[in-house]
DRENTI-703504 format. One record per atom (N, C-alpha, C): x, y, z; residue in three letters. Coordinates in steps of 0.05 Angstrom, whole numbers, plus 5000, padded with zeros to 4 digits. Last residue first. Layout:
N
XYZala ...
! end
This chain:
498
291415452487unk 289015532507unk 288515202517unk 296315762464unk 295215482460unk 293415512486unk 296216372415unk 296516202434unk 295315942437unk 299716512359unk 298116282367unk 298816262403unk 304116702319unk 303016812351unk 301716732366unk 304916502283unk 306216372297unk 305616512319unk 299816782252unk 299816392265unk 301716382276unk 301917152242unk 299817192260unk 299516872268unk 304917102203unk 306917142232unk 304117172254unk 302016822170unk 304516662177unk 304816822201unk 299217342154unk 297017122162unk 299616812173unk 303717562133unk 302317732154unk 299717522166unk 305217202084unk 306917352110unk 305817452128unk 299917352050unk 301217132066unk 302617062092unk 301317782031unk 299917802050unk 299517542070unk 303617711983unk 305517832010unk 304417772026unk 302717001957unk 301917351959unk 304017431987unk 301516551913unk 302516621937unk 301816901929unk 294716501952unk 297616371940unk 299316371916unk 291416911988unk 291416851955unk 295416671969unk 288916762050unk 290216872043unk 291116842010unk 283416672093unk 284716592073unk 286116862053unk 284216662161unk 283516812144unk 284716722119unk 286916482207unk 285216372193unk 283416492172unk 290216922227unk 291316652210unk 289916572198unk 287217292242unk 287917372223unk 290117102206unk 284817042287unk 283517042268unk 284317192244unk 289016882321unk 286816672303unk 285516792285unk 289217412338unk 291217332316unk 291317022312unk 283517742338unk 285517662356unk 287517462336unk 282018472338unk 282318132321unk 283418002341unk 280118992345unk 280118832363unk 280818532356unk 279119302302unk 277319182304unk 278018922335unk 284719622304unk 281819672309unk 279619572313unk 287619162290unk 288319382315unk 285519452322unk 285618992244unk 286018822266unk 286018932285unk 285619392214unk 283719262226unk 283719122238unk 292719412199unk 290219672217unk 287419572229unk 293418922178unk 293218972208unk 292619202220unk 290919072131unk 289218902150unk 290318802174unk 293919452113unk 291619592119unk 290019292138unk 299119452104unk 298819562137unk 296319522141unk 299019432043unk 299619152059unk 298319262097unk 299219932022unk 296819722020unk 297219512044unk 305120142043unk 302520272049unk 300220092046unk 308219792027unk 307719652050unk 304319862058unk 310319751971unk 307419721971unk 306119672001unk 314619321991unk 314419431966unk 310519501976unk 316619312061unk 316219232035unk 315819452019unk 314919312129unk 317419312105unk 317619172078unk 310719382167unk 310919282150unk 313319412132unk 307319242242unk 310319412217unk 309819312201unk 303719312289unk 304419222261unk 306219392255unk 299419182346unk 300519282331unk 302119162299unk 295518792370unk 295519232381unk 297219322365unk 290918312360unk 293218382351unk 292618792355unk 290717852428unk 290018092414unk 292318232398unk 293017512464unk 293417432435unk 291517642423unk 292117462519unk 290017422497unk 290517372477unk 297717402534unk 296817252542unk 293917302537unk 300218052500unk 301117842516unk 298417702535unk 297018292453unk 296618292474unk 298318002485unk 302118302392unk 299718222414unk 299818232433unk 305218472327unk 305118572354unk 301518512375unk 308018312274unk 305718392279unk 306918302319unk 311918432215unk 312718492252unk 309318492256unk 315118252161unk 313018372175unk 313818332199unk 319918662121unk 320118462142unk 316718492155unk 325418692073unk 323018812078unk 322118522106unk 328718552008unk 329318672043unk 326118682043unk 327918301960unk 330118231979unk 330618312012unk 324218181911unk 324418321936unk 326018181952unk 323417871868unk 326117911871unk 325518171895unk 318117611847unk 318917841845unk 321618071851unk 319017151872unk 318717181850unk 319617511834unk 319817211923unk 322617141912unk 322117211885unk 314817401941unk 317517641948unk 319517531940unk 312116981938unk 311117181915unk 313317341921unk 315216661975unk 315316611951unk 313416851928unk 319016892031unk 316116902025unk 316616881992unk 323016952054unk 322416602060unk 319316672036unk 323817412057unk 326617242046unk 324516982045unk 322217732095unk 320017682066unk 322717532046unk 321317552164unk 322617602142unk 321217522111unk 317317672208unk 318217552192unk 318117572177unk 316617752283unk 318717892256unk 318317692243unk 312617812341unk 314117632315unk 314417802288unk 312117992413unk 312918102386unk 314217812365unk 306818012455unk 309217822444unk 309118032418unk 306118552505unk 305818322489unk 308018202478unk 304219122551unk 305318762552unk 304718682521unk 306519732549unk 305219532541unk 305619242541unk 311620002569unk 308920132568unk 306819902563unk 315819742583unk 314019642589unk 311519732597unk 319519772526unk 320019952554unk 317819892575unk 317619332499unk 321019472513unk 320919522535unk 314019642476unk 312619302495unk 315719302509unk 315220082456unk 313420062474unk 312419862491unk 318019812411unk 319319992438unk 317320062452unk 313819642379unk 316019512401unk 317319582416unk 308619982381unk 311319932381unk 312819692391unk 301519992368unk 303619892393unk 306519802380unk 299520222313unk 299120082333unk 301820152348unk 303020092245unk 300520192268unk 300820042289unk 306620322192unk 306120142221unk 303620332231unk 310520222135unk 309220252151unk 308320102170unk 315920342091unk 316620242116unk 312920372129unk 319120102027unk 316320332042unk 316220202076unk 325320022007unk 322319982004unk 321220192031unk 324120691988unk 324220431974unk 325620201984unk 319321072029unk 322121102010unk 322220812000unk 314021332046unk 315721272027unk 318121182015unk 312121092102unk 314621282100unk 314621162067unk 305221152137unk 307521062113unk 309921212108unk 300921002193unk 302821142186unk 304320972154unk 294020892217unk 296320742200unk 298521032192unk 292320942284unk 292921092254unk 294920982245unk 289820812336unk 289720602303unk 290420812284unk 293720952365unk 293920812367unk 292920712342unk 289921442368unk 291921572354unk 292921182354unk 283821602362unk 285021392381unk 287421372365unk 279122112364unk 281121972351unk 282821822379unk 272122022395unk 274422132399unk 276921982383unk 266021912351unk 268821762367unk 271021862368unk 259322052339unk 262822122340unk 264722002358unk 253622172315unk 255522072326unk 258922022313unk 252622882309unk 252822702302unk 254322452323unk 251823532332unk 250423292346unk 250823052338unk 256123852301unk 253623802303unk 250523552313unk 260823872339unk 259523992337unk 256724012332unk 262223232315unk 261723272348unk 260423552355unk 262923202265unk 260923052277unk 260223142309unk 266623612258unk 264523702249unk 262823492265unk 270323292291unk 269923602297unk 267223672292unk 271322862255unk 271022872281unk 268923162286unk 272923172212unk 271123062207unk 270022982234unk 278923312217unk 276423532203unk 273423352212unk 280022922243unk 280923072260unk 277723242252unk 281322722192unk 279722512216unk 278722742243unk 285322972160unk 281822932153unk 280022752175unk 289722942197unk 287823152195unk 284823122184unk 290322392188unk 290322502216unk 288222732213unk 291322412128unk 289422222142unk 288422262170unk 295722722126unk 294422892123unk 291322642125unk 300222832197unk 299122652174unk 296822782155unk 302322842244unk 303423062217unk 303022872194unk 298622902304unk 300522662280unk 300822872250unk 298323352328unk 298223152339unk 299522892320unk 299223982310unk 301323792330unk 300723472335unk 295624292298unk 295324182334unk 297424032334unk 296224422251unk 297124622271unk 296224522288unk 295923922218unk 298724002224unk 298324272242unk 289723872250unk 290823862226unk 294623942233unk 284124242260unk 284824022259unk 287224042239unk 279824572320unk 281924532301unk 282324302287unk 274724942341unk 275224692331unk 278624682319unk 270125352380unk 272525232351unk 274025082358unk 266325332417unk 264725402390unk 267825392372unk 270825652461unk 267725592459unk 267325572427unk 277325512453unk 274825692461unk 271925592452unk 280325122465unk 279825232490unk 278325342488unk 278024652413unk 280124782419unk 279624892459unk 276623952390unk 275324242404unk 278224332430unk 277523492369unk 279123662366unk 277123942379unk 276223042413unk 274123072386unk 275423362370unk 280523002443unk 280222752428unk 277422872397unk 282623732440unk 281923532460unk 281323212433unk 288624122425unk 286024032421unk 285423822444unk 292524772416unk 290824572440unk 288424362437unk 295724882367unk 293324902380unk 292424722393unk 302625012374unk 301824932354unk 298424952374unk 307225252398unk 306725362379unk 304125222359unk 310424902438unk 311024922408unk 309625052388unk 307325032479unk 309025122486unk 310725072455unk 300625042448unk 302224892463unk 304925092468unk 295325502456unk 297625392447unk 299225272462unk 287725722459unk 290925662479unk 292425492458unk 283926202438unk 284425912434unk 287825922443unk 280626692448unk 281126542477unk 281726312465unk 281027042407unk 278626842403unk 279026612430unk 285527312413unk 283727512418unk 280827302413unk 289326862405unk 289327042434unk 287027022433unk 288626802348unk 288026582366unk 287926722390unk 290627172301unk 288127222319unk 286926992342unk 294327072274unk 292326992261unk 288927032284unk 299827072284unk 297827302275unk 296427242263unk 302026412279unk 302026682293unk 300826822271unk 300725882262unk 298926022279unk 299226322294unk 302525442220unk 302125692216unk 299625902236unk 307725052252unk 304525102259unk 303825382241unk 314424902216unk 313225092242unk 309325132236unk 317324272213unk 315724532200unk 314524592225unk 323223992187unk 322023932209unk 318724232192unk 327924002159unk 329024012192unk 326024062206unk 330723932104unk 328523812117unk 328023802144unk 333324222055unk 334424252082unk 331324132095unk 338124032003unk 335624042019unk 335524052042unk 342524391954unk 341924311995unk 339724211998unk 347324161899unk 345024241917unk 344224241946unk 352223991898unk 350524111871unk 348324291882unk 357123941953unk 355123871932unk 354424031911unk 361523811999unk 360223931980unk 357823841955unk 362023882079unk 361223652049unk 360123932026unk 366523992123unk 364824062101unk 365023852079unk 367423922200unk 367923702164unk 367023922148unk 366124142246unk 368324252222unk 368624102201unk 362323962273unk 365023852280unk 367123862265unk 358124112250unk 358624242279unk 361224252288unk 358824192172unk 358224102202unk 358424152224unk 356924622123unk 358924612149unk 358024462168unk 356624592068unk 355424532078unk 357524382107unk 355824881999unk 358124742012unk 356824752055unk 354024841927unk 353424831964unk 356224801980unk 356025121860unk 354624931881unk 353925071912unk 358325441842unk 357025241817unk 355925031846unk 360025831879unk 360425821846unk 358825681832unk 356425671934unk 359125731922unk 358225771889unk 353225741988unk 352625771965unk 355025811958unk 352825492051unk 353725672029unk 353325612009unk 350125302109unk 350125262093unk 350725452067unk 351824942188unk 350525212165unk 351125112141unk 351224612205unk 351124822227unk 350925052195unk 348023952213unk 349624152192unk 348924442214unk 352223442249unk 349423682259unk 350723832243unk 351522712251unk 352222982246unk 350123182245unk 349622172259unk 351622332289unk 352622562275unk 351521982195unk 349621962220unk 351422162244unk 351122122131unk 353222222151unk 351922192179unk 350421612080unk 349421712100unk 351421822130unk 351221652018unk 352121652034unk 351221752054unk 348621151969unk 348621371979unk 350221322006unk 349720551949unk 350920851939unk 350720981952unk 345320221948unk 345020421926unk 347220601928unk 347519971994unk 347919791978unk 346919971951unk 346320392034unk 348320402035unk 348720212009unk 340420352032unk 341520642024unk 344120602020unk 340119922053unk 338719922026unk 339920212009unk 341420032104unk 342519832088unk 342219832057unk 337520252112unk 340420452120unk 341620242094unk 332920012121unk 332420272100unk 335520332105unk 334019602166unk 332819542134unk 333719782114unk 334020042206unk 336319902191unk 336219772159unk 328920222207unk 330620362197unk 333220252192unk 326919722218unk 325719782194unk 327720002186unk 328619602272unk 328619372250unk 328519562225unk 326320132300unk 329720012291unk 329419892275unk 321620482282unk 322520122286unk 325420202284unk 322521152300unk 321320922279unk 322120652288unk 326221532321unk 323421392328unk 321821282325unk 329521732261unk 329721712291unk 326421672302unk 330721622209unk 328421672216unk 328221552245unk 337721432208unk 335521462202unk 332121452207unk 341421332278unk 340121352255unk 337921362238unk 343021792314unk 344721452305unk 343921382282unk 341422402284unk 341522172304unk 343422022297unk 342822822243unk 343722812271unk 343522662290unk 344322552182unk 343522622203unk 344822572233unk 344622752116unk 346722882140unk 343822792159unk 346122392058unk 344522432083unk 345922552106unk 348222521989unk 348722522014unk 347022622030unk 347122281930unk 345522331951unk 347122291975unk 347322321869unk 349022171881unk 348422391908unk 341022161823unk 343322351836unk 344722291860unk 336921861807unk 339521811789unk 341721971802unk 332721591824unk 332621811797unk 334521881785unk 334321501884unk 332421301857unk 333221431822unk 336221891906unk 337321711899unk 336721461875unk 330722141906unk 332922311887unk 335122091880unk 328921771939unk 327421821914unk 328821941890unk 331321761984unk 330321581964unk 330221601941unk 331222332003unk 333722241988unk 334121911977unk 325522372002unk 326622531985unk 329522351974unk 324722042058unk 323722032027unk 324522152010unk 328222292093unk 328822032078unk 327221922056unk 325822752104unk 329222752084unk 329622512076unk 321422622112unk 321122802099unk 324322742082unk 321722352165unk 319722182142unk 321522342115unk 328522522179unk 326622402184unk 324322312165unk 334322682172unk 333622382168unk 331022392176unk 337023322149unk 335023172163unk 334322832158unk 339323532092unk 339523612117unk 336823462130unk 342023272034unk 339823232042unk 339723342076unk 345123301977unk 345723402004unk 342623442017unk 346323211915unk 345323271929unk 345023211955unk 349823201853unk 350123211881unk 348323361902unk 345823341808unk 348423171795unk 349623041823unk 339523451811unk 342323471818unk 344023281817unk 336723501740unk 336623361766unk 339523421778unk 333624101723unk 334923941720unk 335523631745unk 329124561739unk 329224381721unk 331124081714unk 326324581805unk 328524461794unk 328224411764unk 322124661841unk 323024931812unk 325124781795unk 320724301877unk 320424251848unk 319924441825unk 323724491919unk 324624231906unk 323524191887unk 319624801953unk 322124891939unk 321924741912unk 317924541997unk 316924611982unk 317424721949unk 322424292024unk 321824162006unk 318624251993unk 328324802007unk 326524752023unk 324124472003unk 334624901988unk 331724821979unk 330524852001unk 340225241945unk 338225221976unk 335825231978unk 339425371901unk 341125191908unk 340125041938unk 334525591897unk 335725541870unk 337525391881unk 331925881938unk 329325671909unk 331325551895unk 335125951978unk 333826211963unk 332526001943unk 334025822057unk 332925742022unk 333025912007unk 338725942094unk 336326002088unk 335025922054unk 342025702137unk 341525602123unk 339325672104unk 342726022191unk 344326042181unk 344325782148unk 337025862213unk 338026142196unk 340726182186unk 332925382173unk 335725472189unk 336725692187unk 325825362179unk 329525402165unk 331425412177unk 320624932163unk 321425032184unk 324625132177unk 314925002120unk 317424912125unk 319524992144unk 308025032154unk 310925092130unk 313225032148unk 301924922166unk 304624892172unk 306124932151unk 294324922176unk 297524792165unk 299824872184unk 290025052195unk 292025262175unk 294425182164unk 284425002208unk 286124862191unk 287524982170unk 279025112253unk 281925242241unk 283624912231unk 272925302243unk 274225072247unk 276325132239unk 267425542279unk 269825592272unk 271825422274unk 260525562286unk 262725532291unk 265825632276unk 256026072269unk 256225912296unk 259025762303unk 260626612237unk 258726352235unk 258926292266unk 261827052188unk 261026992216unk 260326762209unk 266927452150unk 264227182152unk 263927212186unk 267727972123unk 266327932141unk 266427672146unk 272828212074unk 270028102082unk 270727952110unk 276828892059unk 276228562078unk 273528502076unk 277228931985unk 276028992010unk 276228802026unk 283928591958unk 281928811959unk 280128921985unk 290928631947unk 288728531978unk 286628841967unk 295628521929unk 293728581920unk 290228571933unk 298628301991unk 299328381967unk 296128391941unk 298128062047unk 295728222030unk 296328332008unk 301827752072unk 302628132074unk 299828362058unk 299427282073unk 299427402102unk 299827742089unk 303027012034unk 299327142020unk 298527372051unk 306826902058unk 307127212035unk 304427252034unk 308826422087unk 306726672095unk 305926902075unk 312926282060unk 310726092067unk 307626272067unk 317426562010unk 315626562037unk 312526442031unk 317526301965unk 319926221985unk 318826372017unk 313225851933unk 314326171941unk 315226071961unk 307725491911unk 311125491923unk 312525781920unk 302925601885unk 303325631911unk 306725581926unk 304525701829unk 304625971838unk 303925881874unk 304025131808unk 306725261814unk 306525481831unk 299025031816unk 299324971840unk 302225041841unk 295325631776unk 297025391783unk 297725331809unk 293826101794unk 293326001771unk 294125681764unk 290826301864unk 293226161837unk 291726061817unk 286226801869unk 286126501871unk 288726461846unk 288427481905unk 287627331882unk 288626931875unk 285727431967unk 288027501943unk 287027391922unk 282227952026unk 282327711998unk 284327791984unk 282327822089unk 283427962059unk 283927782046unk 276927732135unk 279227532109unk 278727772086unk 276127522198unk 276527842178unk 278227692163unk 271227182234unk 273527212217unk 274027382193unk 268227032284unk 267627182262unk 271327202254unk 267526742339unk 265626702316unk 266426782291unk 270826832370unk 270826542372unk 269126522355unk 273527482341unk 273027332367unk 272826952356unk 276727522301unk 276427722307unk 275227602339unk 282327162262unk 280127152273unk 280027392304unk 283927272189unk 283827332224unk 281627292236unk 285126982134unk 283627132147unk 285227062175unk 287127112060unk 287327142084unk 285827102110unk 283826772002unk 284227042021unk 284826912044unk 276826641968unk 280126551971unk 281626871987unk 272326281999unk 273026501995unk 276526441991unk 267425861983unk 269625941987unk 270626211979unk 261325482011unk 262825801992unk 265625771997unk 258624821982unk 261125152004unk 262025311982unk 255024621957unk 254324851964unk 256425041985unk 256624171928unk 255124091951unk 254324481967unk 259924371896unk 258424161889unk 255624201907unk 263824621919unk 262524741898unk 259724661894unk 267424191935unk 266624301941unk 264024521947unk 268923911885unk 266423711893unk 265523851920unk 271624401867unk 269724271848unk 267324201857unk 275924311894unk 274724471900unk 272324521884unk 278123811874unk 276723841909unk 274924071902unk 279623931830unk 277123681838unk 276323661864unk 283324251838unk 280724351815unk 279424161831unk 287523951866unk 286124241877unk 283924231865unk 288723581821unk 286823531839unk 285623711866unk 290623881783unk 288423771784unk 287223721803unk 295624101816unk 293324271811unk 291024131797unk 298223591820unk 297523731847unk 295323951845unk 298423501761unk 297323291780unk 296423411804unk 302423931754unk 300023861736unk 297823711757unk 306823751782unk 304423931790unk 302924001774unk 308423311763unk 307623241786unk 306423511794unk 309423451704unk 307523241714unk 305823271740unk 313923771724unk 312123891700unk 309223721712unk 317723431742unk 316223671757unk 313723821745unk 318723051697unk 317722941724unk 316623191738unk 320523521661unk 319423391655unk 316423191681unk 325523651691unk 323823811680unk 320223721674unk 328023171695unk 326123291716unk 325223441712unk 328622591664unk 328322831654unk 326222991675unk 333022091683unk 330922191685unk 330222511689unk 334721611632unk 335621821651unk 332622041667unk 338120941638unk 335521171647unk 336421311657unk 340120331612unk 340920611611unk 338220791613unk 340919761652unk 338720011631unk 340620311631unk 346919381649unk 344219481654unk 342919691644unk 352619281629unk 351019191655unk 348519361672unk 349919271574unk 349719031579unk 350319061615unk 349219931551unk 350419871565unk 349019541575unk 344020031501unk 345320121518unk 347919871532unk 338519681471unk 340219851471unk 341420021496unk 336219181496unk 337919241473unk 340219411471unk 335119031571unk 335519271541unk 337419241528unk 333018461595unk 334618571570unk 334718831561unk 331018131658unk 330618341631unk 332818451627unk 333117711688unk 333117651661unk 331917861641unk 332817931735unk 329817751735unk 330417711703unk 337718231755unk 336817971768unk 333717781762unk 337918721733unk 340218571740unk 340318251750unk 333818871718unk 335418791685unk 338118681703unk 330618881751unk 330018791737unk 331518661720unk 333519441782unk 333319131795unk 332418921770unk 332119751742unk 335319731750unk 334919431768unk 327219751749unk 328719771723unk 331219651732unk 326120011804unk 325519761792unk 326519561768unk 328120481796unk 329320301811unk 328420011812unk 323620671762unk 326520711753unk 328720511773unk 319520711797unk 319620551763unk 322220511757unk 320921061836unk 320820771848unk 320120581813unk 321721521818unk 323521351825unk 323821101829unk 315321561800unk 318921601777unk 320021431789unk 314321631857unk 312421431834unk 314321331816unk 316722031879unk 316721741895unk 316221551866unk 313422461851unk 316322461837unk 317022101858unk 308022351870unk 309022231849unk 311522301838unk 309922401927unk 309922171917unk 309122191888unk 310423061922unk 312822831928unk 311722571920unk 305123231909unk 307423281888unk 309723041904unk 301923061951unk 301322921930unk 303822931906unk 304023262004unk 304222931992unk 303522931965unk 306523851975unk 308123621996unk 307223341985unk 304424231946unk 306724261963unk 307624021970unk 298524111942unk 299824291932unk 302824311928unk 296623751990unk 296723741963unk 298223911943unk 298723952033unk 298823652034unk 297923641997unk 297524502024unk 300724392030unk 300324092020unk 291524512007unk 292824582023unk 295524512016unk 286524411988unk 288224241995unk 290724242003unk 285325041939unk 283224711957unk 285424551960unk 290025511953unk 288625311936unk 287625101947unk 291125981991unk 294125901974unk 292725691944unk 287926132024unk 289926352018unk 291026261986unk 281725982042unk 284026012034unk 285526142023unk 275825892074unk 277426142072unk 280626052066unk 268925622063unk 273325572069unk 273225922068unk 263325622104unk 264825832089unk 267325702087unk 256625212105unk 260125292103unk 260725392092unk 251125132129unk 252025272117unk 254525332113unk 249724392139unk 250024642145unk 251224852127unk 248423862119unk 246024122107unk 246524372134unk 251223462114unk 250323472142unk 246823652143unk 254123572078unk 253023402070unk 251223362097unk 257423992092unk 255624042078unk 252923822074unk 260023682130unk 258823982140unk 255823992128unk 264023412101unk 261423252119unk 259923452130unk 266623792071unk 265223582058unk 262523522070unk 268624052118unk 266824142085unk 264723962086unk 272923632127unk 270323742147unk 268023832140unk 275823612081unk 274123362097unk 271923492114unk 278424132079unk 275924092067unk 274423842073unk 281024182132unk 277824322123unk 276824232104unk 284323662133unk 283423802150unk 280723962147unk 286823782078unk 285323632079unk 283723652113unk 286324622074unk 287924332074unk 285124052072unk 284625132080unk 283024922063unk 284524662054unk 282725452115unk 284525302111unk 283025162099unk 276925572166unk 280025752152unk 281525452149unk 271425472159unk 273025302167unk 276025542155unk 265125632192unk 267525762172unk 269725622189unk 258025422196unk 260825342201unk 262525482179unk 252125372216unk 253425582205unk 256525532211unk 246025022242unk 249625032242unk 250425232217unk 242925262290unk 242425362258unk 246125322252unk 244624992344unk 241725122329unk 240925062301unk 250424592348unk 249324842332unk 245324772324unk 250924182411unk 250224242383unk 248724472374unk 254424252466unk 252524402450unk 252524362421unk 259024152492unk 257524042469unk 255324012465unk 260924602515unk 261624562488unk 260724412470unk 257824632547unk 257424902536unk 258024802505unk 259424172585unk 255824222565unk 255624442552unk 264424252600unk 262924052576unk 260424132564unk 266125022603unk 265524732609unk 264024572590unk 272525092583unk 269925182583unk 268724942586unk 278325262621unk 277025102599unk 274025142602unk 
! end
């Protein structure tokens, strides 16, 4: 490893080329530029990478559809709304995915344009293209031609821009630093391979014109259980194949039962303790082999089993930057890699597969490179969200962590059954959990189970962070009534008596 004072060395004349133009680089961009160093992107695919293009921003708004449409259906069964027309035991909706896919990457390539816009803005160059890195400074990028759309970044190879297909002259960049943010793609089964049409991947998932009539979801984790929410939401009869006990293995128990239950009272069918061992294409559908010889059939496959670091051949050896034994880049708390002068950030270190992780990561990096003040990430305050309906987030200190007696504190659960803006509104499942230092009463952690739990996590994220102690998130005035209520109730019954 190279030693501390080499590395933190702030840049002379900062000169920064960030490869990748996920949220990861362009956050970094951003604060680069605004810093008044000189930055190069280098992308392959469009400003924002996977997390925009591909993944969060296109999945949650097809999340967005579903969760209107499942609302609907709750509505007209239990809060006295009426549709006229149709069927008396409830709305008749169908939901036109042609349509919903049309939207949701409309939306993914706007907001490419607007990054790369407010990029623009501030003075980074971008180069669109390939690159390698040649040592710890300089990077060889074949250029492709920039998509026309954020459709033309879904292709069934991840890597294709990699083969240089219309690849004009290589350019040069150099710079003082080098910040890698290359992402990750979808990880396959070889005996399960995506062709776009029956066999998905969830980059895949929105060539779909039609909606599947049966769909077959491979994986329970963030990724398959949002999807088979959502698809379940929208109207298609959703089988879960996973290989744990259950859904989204390493999450709250409390919260993944919440979510099993909710899956089980919509219908869907969840196959737990199963391992798909492969996957066919038949006549007019899938057919989909377990370990233990069952086959389930369907309309369609998604296969969600996880994603591989996009770090081979990209020149990390020959720039002395080390890899984990998964393939992904060695970082330290301010993300500085093994070699002198680069940086990483982002789904290729492995560290949280978030795209808030990565812009913290991007931004860290740049502050610590250029002499700014900077605070090594503290993975403990990163708020996490699982989409599905309802929304399951958390920060902080587990319960399985106060369990196993990584950490001392008191744990309080409470239920959004007792909470009056959650009757009004006819929310039925969902639970807060706030988590304290045993015998300070410091609040280290949080769950939230609800509608909208993403907003709700955010003032026990500051609590975590800010060190609160859970007087002072009781005594905080709360609107009457509100969810948030709930979370100023379980922080009073945490009360110590001094």
């Amino acid at each position: 490893m190279t030693s501390q004072e080499e590395l933190s060395a702030p840049l002379a004349v900062p000169s920064i080329a960030i490869l990748g133009g996920g949220p990861g680089g362009y956050e970094a961009a951003l604060v680069a530029a605004s810093l008044g160093a000189d930055v190069t992107i280098v992308e392959r695919a469009g400003l924002g990478g996977s997390a925009v293009l591909t993944d969060v921003v296109p999945s949650k708004t097809l999340i967005a559809t579903a969760d209107v449409m499942t609302r609907m259906v709750d509505a007209a069964a239990d809060l006295g709304v009426r549709f006229e027309a149709g069927s008396t035991d409830g709305p008749i909706m169908r939901a036109d995915l042609k349509q919903v896919n049309e939207r949701l990457l409309k939306l993914a390539h706007e907001q490419s344009v607007d990054i790369k816009a407010g990029l623009e803005r501030l003075g980074v160059k971008i180069i669109a293209g390939t690159g390698v890195l040649l040592d710890n400074q300089t990077i060889e990028v074949t250029p492709s031609p920039a998509p026309e759309t954020a459709a033309d970044n879904i292709a069934e190879d991840s890597n294709a821009a990699a083969r240089g297909e219309e690849a004009g002259e290589k350019i040069i960049v150099k710079a003082g630093a080098i910040l890698l943010a290359v992402g990750s793609h979808p990880r396959e089964l070889p005996t399960a391979r995506p062709d776009g049409e029956r066999i998905l991947n969830w980059a895949q998932i929105y060539n779909l014109q039609e909606l599947p009539p049966e769909l077959i979801i491979i994986g329970s984790g963030v990724t398959g259980a949002e999807f088979a929410s959502a698809y379940n939401g929208l109207g298609s009869k959703v089988t879960l194949i996973s290989s744990r006990d259950q859904v989204l293995p390493g999450e709250d128990t409390d919260a993944a039962q919440v979510l099993e239950d909710v899956f089980a009272r919509r219908g869907m069918t969840v196959l737990s303790r199963s391992r798909a061992e492969a996957v066919e294409r038949t006549d007019d559908g899938v057919v989909v082999t377990l370990s233990d010889g069952r086959k389930v059939t369907g309309s369609h496959c998604l296969v969600c089993v996880g994603s591989i670091p996009n770090t081979k051949g990209i020149g990390l050896e020959t720039a002395g930057v080390a890899l984990t034994e998964s393939g992904h880049i060695k970082v330290d708390g301010v993300s500085r890699t093994t070699a002198p002068n680069v940086y990483a950030a982002g789904d290729c270190t492995g560290v949280f597969m978030l795209a808030s992780v990565a812009a913290m990561q991007g931004r860290i990096a740049i502050a610590h490179l250029m002499g700014d003040g900077v605070k090594p990430l503290k993975l403990l305050q990163v708020s996490a969200n699982i989409f599905t309906s309802p929304e399951i987030a958390s920060v902080g200190v587990s319960e399985a962590d106060v369990e196993s007696g990584k950490f001392q504190g008191d744990v309080l659960k409470l239920s959004l059954s007792t909470n009056a803006r959650a009757k009004m509104r006819n929310f039925t499942d969902g639970f807060i959990k706030i988590i304290s230092r045993k015998g300070s009463g410091t609040v280290i952690g949080g769950v939230v189970v609800a509608p909208n739990a993403s907003e709700l996590i955010f003032p026990i994220a500051i609590a975590v962070t800010q060190k609160l102690h859970v007087d002072d998130v009781a005594n905080t005035f709360t609107v009457y009534p509100s969810l948030t209520g709930s979370i100023s109730e379980a922080a009073r019954r945490l009360h110590v008596h001094m």
